[in-house]
PyMOL CGO cylinders between C-alpha atoms (Angstrom):
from pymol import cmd
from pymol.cgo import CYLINDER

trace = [
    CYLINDER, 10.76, -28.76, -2.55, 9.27, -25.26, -0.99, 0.3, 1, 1, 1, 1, 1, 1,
    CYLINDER, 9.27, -25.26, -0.99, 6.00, -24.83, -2.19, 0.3, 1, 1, 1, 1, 1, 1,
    CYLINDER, 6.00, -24.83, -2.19, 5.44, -20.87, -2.38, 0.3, 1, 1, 1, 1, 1, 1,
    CYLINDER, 5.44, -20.87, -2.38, 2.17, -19.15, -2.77, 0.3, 1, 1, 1, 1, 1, 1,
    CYLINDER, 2.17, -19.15, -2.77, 2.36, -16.11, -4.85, 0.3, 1, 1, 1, 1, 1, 1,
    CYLINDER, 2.36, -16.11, -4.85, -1.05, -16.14, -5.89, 0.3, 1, 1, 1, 1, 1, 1,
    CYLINDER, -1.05, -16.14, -5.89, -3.80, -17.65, -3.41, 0.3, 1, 1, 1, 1, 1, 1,
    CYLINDER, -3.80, -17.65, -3.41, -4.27, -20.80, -4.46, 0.3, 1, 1, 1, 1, 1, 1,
    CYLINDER, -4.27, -20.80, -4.46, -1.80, -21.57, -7.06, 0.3, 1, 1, 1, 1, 1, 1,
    CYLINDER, -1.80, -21.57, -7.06, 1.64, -22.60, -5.74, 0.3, 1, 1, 1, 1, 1, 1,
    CYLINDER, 1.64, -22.60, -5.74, 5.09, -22.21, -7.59, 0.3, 1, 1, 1, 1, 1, 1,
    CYLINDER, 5.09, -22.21, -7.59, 7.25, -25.52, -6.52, 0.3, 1, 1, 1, 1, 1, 1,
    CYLINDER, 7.25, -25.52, -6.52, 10.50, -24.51, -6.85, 0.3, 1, 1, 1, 1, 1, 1,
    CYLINDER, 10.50, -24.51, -6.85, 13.50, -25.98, -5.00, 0.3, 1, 1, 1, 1, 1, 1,
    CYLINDER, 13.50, -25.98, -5.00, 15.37, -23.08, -3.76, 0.3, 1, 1, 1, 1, 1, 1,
    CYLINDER, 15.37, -23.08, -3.76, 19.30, -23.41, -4.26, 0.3, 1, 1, 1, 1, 1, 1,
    CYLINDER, 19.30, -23.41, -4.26, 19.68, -21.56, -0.99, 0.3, 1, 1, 1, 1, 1, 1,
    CYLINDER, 19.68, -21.56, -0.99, 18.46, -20.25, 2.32, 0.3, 1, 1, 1, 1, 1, 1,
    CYLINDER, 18.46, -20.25, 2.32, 19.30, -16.58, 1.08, 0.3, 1, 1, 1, 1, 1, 1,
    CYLINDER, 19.30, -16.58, 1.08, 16.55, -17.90, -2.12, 0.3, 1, 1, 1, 1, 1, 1,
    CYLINDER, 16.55, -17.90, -2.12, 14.25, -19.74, 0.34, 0.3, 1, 1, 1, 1, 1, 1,
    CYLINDER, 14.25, -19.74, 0.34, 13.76, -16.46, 2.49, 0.3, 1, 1, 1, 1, 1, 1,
    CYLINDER, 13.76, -16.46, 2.49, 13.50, -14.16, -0.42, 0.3, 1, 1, 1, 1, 1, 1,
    CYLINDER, 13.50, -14.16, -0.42, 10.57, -16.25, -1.90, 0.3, 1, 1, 1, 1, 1, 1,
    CYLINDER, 10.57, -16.25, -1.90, 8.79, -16.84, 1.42, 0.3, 1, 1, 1, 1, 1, 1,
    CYLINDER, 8.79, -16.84, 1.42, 9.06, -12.44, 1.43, 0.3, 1, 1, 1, 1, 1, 1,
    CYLINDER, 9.06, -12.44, 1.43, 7.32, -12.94, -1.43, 0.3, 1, 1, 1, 1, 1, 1,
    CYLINDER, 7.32, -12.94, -1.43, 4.60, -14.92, 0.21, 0.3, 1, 1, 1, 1, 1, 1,
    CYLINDER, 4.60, -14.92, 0.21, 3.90, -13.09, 3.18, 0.3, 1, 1, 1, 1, 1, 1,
    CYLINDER, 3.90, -13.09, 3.18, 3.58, -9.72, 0.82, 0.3, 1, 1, 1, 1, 1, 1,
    CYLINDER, 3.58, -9.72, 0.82, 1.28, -11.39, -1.37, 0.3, 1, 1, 1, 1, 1, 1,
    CYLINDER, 1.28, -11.39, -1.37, -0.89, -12.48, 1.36, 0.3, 1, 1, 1, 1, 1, 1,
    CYLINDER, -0.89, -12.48, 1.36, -0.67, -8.83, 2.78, 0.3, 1, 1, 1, 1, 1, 1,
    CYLINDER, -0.67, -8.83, 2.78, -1.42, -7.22, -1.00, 0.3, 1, 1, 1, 1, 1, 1,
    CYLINDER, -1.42, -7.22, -1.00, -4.30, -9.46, -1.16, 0.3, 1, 1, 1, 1, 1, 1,
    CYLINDER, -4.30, -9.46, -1.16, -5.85, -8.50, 2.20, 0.3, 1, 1, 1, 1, 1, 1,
    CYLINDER, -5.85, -8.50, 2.20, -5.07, -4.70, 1.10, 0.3, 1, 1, 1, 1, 1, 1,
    CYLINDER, -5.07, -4.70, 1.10, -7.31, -5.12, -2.04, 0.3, 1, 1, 1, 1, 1, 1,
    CYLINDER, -7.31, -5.12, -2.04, -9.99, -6.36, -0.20, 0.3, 1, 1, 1, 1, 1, 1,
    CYLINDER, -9.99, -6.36, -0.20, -9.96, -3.60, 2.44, 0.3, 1, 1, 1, 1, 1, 1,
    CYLINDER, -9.96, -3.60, 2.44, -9.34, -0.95, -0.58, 0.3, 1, 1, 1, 1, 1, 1,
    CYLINDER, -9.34, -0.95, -0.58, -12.49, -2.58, -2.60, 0.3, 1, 1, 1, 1, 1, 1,
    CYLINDER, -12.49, -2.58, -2.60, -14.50, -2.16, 0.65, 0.3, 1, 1, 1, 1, 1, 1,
    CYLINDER, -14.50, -2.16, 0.65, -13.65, 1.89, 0.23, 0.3, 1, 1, 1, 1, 1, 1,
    CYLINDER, -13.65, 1.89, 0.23, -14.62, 1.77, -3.52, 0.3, 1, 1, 1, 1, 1, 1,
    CYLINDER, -14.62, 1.77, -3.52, -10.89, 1.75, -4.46, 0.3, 1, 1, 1, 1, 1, 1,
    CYLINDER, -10.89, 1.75, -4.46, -8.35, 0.08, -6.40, 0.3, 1, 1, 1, 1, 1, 1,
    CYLINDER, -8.35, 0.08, -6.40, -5.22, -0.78, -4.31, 0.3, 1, 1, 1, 1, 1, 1,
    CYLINDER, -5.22, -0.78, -4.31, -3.11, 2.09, -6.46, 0.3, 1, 1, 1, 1, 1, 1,
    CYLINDER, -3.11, 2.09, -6.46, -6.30, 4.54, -5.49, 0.3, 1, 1, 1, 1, 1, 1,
    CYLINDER, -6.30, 4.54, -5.49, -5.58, 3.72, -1.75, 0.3, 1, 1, 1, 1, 1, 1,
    CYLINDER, -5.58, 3.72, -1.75, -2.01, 3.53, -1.92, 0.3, 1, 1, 1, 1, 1, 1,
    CYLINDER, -2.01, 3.53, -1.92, -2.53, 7.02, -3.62, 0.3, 1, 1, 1, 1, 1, 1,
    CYLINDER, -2.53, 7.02, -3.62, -5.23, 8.22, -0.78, 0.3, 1, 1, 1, 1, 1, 1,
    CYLINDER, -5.23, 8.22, -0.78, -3.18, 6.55, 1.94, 0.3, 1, 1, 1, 1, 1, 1,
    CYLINDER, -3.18, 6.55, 1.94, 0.33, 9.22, 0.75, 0.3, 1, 1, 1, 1, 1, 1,
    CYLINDER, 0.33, 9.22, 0.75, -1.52, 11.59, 0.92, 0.3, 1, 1, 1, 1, 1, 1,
    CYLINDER, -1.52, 11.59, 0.92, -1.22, 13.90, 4.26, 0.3, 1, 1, 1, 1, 1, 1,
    CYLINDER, -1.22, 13.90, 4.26, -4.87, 15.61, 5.04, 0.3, 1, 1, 1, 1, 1, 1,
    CYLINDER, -4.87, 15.61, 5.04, -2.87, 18.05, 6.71, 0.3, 1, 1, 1, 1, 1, 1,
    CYLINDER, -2.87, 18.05, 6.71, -0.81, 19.49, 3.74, 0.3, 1, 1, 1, 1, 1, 1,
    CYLINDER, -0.81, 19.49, 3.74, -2.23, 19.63, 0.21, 0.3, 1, 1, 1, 1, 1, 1,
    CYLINDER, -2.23, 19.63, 0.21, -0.41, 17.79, -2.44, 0.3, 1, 1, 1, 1, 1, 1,
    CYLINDER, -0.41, 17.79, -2.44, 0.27, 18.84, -5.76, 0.3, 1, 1, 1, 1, 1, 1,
    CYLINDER, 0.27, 18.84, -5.76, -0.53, 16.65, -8.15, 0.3, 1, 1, 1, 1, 1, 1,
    CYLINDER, -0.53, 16.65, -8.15, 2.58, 16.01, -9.55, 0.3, 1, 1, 1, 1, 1, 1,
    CYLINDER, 2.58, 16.01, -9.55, 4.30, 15.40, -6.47, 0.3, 1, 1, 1, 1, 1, 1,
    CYLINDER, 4.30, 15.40, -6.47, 1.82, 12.45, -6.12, 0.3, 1, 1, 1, 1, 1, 1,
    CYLINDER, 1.82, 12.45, -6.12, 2.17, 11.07, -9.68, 0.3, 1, 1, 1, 1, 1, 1,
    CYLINDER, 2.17, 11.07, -9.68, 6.20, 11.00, -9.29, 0.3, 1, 1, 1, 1, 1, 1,
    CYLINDER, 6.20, 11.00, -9.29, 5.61, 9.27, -6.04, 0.3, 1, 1, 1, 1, 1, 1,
    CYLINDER, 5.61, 9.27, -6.04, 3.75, 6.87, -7.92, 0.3, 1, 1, 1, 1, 1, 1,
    CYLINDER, 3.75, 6.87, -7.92, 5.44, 6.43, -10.78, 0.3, 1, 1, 1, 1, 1, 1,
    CYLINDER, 5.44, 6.43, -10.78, 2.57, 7.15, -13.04, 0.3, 1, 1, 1, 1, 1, 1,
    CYLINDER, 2.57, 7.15, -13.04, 1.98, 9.10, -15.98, 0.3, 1, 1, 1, 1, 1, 1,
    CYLINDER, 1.98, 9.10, -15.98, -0.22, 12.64, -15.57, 0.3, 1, 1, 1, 1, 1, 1,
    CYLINDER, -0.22, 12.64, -15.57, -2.85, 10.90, -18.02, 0.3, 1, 1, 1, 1, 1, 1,
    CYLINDER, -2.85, 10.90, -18.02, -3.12, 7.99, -15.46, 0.3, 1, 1, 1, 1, 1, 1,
    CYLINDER, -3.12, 7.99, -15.46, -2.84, 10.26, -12.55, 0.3, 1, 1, 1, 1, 1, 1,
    CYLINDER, -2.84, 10.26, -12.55, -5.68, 12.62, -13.89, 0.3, 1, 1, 1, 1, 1, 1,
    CYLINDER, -5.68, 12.62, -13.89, -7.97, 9.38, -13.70, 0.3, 1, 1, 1, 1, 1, 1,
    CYLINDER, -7.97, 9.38, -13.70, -7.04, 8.26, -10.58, 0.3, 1, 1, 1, 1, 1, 1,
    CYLINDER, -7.04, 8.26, -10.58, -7.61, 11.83, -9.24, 0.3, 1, 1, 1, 1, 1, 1,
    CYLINDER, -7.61, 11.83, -9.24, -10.65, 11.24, -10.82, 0.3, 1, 1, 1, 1, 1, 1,
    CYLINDER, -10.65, 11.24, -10.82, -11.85, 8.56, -9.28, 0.3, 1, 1, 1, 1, 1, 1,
    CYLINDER, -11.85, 8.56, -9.28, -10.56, 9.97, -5.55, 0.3, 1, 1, 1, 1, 1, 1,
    CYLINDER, -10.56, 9.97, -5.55, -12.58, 12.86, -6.45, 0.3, 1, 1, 1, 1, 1, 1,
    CYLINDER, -12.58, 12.86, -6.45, -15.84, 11.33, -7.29, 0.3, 1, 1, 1, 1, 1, 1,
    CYLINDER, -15.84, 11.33, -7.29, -15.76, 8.87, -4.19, 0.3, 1, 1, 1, 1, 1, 1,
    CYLINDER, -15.76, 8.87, -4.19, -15.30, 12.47, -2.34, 0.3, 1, 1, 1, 1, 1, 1,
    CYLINDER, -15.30, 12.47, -2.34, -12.15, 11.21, -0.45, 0.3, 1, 1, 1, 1, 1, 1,
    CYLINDER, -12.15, 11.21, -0.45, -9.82, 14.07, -2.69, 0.3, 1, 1, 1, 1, 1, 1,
    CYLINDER, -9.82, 14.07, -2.69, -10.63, 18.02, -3.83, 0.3, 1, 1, 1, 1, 1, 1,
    CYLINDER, -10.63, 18.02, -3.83, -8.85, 19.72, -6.50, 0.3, 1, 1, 1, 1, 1, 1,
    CYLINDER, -8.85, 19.72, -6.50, -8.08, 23.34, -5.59, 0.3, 1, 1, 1, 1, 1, 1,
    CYLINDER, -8.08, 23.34, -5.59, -5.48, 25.80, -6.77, 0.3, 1, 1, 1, 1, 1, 1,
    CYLINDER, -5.48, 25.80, -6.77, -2.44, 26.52, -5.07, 0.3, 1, 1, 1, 1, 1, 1,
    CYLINDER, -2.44, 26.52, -5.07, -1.71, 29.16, -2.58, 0.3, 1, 1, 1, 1, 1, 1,
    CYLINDER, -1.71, 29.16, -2.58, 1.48, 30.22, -4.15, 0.3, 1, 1, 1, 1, 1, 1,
    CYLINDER, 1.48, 30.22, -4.15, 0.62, 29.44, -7.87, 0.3, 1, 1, 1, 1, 1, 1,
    CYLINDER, 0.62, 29.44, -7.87, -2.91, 28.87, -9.17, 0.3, 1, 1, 1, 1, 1, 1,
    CYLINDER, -2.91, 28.87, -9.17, -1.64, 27.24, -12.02, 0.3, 1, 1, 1, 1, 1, 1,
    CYLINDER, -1.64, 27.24, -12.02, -0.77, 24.67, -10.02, 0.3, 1, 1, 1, 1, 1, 1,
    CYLINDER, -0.77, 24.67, -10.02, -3.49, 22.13, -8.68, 0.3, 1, 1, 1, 1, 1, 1,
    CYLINDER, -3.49, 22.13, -8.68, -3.14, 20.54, -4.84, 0.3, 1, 1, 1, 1, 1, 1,
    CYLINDER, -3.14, 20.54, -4.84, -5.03, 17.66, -3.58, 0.3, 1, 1, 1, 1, 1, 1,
    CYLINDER, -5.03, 17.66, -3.58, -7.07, 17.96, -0.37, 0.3, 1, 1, 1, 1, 1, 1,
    CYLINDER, -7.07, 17.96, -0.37, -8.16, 15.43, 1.63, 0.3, 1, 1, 1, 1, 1, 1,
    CYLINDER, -8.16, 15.43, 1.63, -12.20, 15.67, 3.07, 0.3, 1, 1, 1, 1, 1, 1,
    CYLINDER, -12.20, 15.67, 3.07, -13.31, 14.22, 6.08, 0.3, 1, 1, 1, 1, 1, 1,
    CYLINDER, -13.31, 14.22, 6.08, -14.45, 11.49, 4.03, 0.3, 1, 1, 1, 1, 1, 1,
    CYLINDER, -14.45, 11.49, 4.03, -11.09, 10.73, 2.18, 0.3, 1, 1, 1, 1, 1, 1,
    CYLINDER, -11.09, 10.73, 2.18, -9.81, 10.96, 6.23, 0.3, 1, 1, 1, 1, 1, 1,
    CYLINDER, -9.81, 10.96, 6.23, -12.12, 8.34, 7.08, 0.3, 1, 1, 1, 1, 1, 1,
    CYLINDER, -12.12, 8.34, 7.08, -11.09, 6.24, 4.07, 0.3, 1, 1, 1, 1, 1, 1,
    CYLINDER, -11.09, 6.24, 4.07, -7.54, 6.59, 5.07, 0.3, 1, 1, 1, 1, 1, 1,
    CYLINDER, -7.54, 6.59, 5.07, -7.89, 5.86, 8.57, 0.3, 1, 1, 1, 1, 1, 1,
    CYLINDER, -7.89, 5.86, 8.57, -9.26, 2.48, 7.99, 0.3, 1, 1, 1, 1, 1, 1,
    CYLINDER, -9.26, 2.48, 7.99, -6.35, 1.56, 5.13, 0.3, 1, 1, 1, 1, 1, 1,
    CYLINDER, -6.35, 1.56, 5.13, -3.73, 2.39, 7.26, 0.3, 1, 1, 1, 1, 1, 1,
    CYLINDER, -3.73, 2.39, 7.26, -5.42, -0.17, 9.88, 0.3, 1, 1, 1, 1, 1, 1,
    CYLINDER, -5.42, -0.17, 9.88, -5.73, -2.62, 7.61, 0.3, 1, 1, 1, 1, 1, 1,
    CYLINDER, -5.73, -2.62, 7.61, -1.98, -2.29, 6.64, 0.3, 1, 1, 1, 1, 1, 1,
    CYLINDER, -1.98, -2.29, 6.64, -0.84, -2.10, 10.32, 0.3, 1, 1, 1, 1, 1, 1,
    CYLINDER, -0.84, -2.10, 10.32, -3.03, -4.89, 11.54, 0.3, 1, 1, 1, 1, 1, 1,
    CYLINDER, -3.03, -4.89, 11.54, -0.56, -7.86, 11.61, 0.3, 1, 1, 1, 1, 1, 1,
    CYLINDER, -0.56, -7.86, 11.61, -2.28, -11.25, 10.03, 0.3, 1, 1, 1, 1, 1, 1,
    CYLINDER, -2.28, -11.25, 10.03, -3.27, -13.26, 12.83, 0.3, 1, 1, 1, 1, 1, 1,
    CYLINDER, -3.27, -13.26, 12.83, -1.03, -16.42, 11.84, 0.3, 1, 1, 1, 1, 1, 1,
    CYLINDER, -1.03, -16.42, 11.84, 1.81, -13.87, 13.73, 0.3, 1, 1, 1, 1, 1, 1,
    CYLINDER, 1.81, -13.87, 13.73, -0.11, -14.75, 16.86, 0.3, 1, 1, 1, 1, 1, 1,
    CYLINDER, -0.11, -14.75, 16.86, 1.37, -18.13, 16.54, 0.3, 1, 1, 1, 1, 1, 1,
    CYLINDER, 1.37, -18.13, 16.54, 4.93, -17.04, 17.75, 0.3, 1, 1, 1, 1, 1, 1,
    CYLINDER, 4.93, -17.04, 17.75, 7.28, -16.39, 20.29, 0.3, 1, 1, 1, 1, 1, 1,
    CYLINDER, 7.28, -16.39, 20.29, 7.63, -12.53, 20.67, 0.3, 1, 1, 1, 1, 1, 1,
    CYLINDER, 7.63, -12.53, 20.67, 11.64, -13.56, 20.55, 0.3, 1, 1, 1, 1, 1, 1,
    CYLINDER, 11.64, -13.56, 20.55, 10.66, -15.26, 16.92, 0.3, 1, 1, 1, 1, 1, 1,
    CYLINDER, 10.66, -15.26, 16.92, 9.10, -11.92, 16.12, 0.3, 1, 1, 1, 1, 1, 1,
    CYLINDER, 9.10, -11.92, 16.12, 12.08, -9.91, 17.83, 0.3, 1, 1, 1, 1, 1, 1,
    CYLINDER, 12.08, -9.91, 17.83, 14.17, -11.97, 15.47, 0.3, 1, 1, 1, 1, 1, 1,
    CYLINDER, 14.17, -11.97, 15.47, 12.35, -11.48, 12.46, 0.3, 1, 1, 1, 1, 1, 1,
    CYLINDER, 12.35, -11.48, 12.46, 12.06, -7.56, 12.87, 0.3, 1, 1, 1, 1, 1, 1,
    CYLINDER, 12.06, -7.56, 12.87, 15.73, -7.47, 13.64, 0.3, 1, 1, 1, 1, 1, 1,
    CYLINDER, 15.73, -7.47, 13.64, 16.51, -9.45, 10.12, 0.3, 1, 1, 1, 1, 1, 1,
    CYLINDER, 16.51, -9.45, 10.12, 14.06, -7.46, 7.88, 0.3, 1, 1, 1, 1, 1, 1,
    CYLINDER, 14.06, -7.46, 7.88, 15.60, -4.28, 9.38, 0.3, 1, 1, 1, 1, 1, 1,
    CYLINDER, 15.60, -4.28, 9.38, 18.95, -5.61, 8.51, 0.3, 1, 1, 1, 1, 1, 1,
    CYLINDER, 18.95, -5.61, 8.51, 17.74, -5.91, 4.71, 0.3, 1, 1, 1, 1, 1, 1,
    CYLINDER, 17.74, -5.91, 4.71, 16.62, -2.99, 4.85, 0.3, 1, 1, 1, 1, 1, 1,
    CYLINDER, 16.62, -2.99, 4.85, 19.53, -0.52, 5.63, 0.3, 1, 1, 1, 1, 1, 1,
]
cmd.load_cgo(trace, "trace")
């Protein structure tokens, strides 16, 4: 039996009924481990992990309208208009209007939200340290699998 860990602390036993299973749930593992490192990193920012994921698409370089972010999201504008909300309290977002229609409302990023940004986007490109424990072939190998599932 494979014990996997979905949730810190309480495993699933499950006997998977092949490798193609086995690999999918140890996936599994590894991204919960990452999610839960990314909500501790977002709480140290003030933010929910949707708020960072949210602060973290955004480009300081282009504003976003608001829309654009809640389809990337896949949230509702009710939902969106609170996390907006919340971005804009901590300071990390501003509301303005457009340039080309100011009907329309684009999110900036402040030097603040930049800040906050910079340090997610570490946190989510800092490999976990347990990596450290193999072969740079065993990590070639890996990155050459997870790019095959991917395309």
């Amino acid at each position: 039996m494979t014990e996997i860990r979905l949730l810190p602390g309480l495993p699933l036993t499950h006997t998977p009924a092949d490798p193609a299973q086995e690999a999918w749930l140890l996936i599994a593992e590894v991204s919960a481990l990452r999610t839960g490192r990314w909500m501790m990193e977002a709480a140290q920012v003030g933010l929910t992990a949707v708020q960072a994921r949210a602060l973290v698409a955004l480009n300081p370089q282009v504003p976003a309208k608001m829309g654009v972010l809640g389809s990337a999201l896949c949230i509702d504008r009710a939902s969106l208009t609170e996390l907006v909300d919340q971005l804009e309290s901590r300071g990390y977002v501003e509301r303005q209007a457009s340039p080309q229609d100011r009907r329309v409302k684009v999110l900036a990023v402040t030097a603040a939200g930049v800040a906050a940004r910079e340090r997610l986007i570490e946190a989510l490109i800092t490999p976990d340290p347990a990596l450290g424990r193999l072969s740079g072939k065993q990590l070639g190998g890996i990155v050459t699998a997870l790019r095959q599932v991917l395309a």
